[in-house]
N, CA, C and O atoms as a GROMACS GRO file, in nm:
protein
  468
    1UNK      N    1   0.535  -0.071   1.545
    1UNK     CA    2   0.400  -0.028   1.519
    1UNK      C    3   0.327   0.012   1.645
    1UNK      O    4   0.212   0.055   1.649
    2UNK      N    5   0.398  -0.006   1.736
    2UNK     CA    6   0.343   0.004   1.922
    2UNK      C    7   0.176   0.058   1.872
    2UNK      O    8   0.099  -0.002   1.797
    3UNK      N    9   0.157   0.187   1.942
    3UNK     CA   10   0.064   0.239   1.906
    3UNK      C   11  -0.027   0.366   1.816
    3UNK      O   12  -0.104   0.457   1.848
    4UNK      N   13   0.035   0.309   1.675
    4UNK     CA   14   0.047   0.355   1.592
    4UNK      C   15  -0.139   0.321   1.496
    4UNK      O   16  -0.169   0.202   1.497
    5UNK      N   17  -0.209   0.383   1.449
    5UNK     CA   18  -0.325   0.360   1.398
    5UNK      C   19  -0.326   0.290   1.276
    5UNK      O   20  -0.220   0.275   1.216
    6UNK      N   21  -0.415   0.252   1.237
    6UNK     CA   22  -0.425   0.222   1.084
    6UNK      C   23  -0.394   0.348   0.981
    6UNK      O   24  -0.314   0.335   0.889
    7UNK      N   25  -0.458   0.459   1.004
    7UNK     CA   26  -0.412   0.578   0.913
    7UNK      C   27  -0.275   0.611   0.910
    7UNK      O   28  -0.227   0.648   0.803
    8UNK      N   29  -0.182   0.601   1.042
    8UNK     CA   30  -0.070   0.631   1.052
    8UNK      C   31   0.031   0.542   0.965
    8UNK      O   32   0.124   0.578   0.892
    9UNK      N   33  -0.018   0.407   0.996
    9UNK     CA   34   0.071   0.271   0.911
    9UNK      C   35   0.043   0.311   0.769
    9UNK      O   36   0.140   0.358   0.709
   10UNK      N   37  -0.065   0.303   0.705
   10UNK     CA   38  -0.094   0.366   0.562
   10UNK      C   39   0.012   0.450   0.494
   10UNK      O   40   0.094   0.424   0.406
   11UNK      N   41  -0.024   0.591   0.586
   11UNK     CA   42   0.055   0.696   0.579
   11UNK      C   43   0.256   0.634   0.536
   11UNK      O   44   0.329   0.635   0.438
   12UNK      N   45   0.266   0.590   0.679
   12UNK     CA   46   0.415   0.519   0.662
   12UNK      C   47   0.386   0.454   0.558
   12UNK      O   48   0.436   0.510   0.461
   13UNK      N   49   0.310   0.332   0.520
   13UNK     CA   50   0.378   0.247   0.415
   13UNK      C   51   0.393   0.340   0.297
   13UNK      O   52   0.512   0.335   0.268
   14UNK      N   53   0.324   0.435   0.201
   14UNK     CA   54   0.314   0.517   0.138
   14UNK      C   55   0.471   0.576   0.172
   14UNK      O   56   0.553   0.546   0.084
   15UNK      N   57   0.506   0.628   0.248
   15UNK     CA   58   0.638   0.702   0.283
   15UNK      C   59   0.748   0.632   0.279
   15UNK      O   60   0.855   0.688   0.257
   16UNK      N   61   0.739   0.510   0.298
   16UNK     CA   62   0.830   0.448   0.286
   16UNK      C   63   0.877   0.357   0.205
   16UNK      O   64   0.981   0.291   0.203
   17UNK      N   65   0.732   0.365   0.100
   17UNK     CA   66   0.743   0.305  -0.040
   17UNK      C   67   0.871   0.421  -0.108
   17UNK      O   68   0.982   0.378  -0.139
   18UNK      N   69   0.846   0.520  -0.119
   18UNK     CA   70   0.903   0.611  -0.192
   18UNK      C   71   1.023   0.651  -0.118
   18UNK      O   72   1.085   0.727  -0.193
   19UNK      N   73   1.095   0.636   0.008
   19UNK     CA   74   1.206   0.624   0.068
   19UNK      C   75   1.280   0.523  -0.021
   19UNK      O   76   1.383   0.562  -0.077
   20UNK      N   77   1.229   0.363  -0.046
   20UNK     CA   78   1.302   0.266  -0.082
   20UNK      C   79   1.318   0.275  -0.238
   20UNK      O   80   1.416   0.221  -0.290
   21UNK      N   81   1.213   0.350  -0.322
   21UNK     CA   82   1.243   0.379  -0.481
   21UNK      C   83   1.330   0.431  -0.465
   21UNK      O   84   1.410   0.364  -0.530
   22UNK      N   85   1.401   0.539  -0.408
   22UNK     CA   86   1.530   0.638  -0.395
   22UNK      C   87   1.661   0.546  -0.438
   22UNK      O   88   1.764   0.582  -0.495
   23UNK      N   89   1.623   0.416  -0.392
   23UNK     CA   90   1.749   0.291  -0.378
   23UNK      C   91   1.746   0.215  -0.502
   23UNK      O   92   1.846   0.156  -0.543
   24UNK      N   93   1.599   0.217  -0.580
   24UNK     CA   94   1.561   0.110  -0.681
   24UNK      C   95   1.663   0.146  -0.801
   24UNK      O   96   1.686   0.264  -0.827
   25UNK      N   97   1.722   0.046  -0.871
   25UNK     CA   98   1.796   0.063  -0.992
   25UNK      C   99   1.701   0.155  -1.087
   25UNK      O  100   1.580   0.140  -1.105
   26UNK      N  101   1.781   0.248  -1.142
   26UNK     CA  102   1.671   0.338  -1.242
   26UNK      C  103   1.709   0.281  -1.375
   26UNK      O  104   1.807   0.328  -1.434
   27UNK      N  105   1.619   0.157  -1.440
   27UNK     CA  106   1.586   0.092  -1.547
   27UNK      C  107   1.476   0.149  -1.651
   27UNK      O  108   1.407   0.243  -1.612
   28UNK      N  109   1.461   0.111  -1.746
   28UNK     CA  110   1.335   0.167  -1.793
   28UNK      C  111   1.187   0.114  -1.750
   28UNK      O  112   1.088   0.188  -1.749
   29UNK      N  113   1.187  -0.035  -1.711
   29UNK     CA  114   1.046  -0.057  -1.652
   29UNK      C  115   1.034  -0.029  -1.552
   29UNK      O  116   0.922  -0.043  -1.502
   30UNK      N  117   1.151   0.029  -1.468
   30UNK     CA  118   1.127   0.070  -1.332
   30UNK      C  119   1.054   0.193  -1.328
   30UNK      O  120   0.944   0.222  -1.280
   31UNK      N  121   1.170   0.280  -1.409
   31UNK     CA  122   1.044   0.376  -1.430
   31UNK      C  123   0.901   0.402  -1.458
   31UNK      O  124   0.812   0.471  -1.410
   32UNK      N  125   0.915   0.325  -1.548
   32UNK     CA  126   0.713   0.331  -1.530
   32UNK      C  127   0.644   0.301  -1.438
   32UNK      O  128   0.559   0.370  -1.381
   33UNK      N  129   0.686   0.163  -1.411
   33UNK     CA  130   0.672   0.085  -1.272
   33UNK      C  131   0.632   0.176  -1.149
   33UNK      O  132   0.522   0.170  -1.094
   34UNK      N  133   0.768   0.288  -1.100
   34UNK     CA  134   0.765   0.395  -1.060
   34UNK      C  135   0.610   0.462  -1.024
   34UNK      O  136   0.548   0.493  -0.922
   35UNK      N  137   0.591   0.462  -1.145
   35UNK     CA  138   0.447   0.591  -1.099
   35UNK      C  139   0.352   0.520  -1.075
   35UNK      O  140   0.273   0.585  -1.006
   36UNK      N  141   0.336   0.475  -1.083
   36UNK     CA  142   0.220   0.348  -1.094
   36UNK      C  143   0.236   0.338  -0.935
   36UNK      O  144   0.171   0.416  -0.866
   37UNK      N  145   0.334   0.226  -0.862
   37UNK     CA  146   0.393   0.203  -0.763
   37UNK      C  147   0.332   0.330  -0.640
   37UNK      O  148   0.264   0.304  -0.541
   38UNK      N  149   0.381   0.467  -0.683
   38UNK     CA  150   0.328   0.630  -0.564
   38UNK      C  151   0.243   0.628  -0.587
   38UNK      O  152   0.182   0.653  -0.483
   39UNK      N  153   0.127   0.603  -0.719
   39UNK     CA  154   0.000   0.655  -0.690
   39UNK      C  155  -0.044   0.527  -0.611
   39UNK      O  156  -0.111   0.564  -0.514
   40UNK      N  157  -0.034   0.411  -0.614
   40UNK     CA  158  -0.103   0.319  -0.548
   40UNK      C  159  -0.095   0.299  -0.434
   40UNK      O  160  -0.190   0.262  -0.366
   41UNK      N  161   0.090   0.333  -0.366
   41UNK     CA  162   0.069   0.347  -0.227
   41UNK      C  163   0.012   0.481  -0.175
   41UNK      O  164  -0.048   0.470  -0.068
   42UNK      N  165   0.016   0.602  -0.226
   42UNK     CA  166  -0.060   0.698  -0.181
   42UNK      C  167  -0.234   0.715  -0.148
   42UNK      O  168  -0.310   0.784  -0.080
   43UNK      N  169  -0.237   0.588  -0.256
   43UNK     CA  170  -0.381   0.572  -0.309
   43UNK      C  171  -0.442   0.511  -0.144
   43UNK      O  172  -0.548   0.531  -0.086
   44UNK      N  173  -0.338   0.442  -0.114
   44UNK     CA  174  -0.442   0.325   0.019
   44UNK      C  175  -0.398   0.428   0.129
   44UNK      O  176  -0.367   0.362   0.228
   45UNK      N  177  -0.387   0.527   0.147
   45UNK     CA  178  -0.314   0.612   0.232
   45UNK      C  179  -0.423   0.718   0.266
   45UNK      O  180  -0.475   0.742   0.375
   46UNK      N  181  -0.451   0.793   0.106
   46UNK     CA  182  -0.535   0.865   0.105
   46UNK      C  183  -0.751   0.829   0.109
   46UNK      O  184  -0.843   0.907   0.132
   47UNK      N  185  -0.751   0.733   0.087
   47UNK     CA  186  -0.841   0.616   0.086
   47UNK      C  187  -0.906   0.621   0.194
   47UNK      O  188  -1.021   0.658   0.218
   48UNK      N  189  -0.803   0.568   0.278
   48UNK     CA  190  -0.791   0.585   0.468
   48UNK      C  191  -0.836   0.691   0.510
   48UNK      O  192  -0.930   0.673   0.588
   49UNK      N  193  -0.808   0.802   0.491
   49UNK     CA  194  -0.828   0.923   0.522
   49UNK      C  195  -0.957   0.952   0.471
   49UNK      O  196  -0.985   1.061   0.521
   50UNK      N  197  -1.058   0.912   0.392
   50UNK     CA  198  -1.192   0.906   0.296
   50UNK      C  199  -1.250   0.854   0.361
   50UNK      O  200  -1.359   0.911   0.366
   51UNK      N  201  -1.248   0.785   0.413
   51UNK     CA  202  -1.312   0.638   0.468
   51UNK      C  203  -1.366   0.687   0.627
   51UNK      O  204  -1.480   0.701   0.672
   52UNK      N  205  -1.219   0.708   0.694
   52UNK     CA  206  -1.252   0.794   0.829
   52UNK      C  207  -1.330   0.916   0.823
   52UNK      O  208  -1.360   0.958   0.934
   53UNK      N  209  -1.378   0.996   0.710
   53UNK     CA  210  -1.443   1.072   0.665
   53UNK      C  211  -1.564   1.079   0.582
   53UNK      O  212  -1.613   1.172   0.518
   54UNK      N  213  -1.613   0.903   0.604
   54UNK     CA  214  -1.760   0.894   0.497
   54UNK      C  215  -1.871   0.935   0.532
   54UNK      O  216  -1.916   0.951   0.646
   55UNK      N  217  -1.917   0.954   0.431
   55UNK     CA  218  -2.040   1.026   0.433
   55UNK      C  219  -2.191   0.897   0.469
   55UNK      O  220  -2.307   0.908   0.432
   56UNK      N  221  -2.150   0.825   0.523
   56UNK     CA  222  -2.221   0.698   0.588
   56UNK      C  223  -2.160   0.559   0.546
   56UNK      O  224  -2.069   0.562   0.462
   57UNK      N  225  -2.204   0.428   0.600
   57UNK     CA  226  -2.173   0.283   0.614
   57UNK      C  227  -2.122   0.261   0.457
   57UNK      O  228  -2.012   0.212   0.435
   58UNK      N  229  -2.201   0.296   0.362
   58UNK     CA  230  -2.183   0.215   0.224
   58UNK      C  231  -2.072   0.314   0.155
   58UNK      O  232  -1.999   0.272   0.065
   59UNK      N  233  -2.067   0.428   0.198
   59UNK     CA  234  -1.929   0.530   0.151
   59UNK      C  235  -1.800   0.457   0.196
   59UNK      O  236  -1.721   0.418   0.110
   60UNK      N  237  -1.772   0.437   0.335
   60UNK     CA  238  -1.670   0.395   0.417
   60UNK      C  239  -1.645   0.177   0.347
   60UNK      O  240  -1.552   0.110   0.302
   61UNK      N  241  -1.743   0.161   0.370
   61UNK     CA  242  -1.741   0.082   0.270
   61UNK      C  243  -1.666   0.025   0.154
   61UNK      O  244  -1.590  -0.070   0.138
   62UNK      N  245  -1.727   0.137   0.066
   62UNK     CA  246  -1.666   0.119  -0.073
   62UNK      C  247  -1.514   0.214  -0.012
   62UNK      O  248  -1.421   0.146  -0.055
   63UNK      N  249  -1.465   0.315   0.053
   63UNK     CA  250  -1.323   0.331   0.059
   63UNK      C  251  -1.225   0.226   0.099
   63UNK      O  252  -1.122   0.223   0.033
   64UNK      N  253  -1.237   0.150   0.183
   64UNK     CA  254  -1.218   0.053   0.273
   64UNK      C  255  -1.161  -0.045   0.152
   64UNK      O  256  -1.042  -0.076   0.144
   65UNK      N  257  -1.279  -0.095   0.043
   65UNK     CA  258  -1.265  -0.177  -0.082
   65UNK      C  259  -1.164  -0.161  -0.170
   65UNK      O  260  -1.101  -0.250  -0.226
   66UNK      N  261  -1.145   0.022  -0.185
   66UNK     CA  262  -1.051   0.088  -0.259
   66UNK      C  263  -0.882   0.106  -0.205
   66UNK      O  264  -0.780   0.134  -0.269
   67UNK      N  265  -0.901   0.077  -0.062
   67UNK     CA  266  -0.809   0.034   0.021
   67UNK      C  267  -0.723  -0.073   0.003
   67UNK      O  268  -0.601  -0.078  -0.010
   68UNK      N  269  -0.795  -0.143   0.005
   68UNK     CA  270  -0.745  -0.329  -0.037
   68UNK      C  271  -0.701  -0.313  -0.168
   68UNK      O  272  -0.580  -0.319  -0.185
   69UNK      N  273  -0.773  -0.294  -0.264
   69UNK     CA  274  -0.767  -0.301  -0.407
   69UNK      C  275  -0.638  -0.246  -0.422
   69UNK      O  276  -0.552  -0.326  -0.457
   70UNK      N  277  -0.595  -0.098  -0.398
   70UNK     CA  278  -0.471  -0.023  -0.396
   70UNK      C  279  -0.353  -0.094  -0.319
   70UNK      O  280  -0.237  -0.100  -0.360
   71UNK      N  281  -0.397  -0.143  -0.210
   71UNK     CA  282  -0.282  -0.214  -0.152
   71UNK      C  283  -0.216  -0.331  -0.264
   71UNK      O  284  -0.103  -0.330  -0.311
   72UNK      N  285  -0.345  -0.446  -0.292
   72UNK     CA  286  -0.325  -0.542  -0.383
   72UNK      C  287  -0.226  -0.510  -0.475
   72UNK      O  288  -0.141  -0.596  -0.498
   73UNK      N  289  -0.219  -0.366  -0.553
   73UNK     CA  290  -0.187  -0.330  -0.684
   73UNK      C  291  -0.046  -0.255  -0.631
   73UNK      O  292   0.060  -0.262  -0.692
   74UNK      N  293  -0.062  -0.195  -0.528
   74UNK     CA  294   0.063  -0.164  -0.449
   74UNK      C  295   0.186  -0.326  -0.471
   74UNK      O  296   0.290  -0.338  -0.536
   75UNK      N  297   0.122  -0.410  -0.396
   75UNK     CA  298   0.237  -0.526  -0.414
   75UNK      C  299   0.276  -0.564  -0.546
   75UNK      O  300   0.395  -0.562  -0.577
   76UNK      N  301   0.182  -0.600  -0.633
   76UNK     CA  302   0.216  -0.624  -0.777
   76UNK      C  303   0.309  -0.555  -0.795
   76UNK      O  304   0.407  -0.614  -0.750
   77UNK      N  305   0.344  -0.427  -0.850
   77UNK     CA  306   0.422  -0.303  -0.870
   77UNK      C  307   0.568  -0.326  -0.764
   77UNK      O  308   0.680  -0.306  -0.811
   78UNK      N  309   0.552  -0.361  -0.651
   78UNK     CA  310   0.674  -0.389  -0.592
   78UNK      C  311   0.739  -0.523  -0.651
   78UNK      O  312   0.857  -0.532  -0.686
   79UNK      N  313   0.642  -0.631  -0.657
   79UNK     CA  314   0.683  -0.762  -0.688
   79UNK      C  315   0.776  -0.744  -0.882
   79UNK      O  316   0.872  -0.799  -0.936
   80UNK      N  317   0.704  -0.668  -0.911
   80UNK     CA  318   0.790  -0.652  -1.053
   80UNK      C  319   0.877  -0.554  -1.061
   80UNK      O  320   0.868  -0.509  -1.176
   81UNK      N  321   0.982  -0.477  -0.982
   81UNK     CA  322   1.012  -0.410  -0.959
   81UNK      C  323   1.168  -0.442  -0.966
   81UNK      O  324   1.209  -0.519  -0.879
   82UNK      N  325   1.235  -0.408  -1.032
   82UNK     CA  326   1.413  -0.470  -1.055
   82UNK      C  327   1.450  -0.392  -0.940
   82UNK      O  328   1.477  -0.273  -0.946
   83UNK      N  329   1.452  -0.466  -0.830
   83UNK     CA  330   1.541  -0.459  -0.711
   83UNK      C  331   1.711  -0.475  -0.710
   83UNK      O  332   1.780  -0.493  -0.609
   84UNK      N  333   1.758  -0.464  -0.843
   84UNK     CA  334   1.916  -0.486  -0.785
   84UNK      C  335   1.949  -0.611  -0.745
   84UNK      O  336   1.887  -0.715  -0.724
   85UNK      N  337   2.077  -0.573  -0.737
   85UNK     CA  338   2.172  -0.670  -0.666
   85UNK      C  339   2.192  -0.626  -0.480
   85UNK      O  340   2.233  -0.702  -0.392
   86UNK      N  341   2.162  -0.531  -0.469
   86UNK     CA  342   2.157  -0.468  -0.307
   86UNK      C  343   2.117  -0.575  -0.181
   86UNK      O  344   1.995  -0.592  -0.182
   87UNK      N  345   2.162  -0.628  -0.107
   87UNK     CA  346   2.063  -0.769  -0.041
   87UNK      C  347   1.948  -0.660   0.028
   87UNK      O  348   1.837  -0.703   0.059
   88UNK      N  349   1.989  -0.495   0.053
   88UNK     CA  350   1.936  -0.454   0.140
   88UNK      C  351   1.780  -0.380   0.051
   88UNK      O  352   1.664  -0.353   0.081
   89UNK      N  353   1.854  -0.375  -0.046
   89UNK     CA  354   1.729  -0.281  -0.151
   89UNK      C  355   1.586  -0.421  -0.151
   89UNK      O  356   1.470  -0.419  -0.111
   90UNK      N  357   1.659  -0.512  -0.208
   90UNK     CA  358   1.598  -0.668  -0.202
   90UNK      C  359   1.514  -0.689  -0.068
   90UNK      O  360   1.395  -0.722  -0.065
   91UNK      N  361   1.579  -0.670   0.021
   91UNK     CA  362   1.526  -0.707   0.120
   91UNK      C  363   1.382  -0.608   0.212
   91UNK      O  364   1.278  -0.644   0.268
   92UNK      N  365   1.450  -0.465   0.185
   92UNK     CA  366   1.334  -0.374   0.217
   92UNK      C  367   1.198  -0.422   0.145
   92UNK      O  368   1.091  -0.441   0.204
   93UNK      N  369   1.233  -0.445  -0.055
   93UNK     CA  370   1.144  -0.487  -0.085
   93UNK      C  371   1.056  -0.572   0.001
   93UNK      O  372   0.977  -0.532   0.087
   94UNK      N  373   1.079  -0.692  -0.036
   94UNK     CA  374   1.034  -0.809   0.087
   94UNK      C  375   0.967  -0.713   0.206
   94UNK      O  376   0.856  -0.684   0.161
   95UNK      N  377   0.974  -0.683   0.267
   95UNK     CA  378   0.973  -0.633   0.408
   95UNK      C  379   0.812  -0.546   0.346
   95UNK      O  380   0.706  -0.559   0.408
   96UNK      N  381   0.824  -0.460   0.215
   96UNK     CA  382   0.742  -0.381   0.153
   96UNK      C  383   0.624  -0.449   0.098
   96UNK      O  384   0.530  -0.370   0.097
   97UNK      N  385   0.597  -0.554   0.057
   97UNK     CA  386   0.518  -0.691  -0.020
   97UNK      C  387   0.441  -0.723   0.097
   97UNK      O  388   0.318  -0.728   0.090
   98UNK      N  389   0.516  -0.750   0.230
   98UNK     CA  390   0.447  -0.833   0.316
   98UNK      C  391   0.389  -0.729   0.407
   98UNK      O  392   0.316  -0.766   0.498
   99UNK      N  393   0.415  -0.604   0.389
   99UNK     CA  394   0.319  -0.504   0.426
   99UNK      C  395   0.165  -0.508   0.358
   99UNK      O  396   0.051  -0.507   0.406
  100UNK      N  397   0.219  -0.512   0.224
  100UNK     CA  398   0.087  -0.486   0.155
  100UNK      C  399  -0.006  -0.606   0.216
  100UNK      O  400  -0.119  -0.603   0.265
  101UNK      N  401   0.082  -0.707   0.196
  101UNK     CA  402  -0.034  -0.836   0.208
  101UNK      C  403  -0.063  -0.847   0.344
  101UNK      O  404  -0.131  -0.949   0.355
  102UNK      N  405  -0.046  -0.785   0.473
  102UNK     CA  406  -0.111  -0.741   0.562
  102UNK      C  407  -0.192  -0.681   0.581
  102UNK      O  408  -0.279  -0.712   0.663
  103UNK      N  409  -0.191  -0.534   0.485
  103UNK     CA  410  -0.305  -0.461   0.481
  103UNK      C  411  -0.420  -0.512   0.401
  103UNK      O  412  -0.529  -0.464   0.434
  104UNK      N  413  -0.421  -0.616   0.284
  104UNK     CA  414  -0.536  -0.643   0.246
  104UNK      C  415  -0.581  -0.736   0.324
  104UNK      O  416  -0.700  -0.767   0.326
  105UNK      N  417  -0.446  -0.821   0.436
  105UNK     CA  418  -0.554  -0.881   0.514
  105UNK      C  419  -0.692  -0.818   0.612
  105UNK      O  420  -0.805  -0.861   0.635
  106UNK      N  421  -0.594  -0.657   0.666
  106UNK     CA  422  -0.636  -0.604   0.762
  106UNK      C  423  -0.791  -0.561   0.707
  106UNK      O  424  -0.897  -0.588   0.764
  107UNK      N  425  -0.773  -0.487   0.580
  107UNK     CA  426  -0.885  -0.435   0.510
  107UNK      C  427  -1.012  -0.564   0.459
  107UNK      O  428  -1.133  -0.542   0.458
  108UNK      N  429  -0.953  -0.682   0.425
  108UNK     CA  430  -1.076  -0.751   0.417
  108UNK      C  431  -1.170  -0.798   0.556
  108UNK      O  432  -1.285  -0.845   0.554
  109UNK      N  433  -1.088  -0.772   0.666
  109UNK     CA  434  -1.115  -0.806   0.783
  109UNK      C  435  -1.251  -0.722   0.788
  109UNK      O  436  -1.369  -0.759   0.787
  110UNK      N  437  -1.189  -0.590   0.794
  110UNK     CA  438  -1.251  -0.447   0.825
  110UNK      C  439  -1.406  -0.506   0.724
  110UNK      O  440  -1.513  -0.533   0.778
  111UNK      N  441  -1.386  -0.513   0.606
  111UNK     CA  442  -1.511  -0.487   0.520
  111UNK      C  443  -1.584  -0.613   0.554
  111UNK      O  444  -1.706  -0.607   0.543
  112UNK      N  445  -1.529  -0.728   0.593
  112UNK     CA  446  -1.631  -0.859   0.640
  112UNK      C  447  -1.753  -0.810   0.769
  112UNK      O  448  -1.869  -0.844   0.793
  113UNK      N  449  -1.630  -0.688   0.845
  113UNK     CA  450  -1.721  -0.680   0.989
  113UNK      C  451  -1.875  -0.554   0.964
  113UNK      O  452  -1.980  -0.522   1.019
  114UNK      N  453  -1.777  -0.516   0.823
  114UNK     CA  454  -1.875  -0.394   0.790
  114UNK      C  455  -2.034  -0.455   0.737
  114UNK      O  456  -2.141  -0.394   0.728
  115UNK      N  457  -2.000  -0.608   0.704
  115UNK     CA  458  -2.077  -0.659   0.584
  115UNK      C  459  -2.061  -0.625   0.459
  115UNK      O  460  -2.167  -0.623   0.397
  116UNK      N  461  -1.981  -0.601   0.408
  116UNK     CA  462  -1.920  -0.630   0.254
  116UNK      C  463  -1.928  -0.711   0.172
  116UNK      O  464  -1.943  -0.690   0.051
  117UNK      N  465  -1.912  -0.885   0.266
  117UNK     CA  466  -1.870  -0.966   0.232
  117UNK      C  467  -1.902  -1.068   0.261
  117UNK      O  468  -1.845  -1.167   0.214
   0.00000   0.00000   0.00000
């Protein structure tokens, strides 16, 4: 992550959510799972990009909120997600979960300093 931004990590996790579906067993709840899963990591990605672009404090704000929220819903969607038998598919997962739950740490951080919270 050297020196890599918050928009950039977003960006990656989003990219690399959908690198590791490429691997996911194609089941039927996966599939649904599936879409759900891109819009939500795209969602905290594109969010980011809103946010660095608000139209004042209570705009950036509420993106920031929509940030977290998407991340949150990002992990769910991974956590139910039939990972296989792969240790490696399994394991990216993992690796993918504890992203998310970084970023809602990062993002509740962000909205406490904003006063959000």
């Amino acid at each position: 992550m050297g020196g890599e931004n918050l928009a950039e990590r977003t960006e990656r996790f989003a990219r690399d959510v959908r690198i590791w579906l490429r691997t996911a067993p194609r089941t039927e709840c996966n599939r649904e799972d599936l879409k759900q899963l891109v819009r939500a990591s795209g969602s905290v990605a594109a969010n980011h990009i809103e946010a660095d672009n608000a139209l004042g404090d209570p705009d950036r704000l509420m993106r920031f909120r929509i940030c977290r929220k998407e991340a949150r819903e990002a992990g769910l969607w991974l956590r139910l997600m039939d990972a296989g038998d792969k240790v490696a598919v399994q394991t990216e997962r993992g690796r993918l979960v504890d992203e998310t739950d970084q970023l809602m740490r990062i993002y509740s951080t962000i909205i406490r300093r904003l006063g959000g919270e």
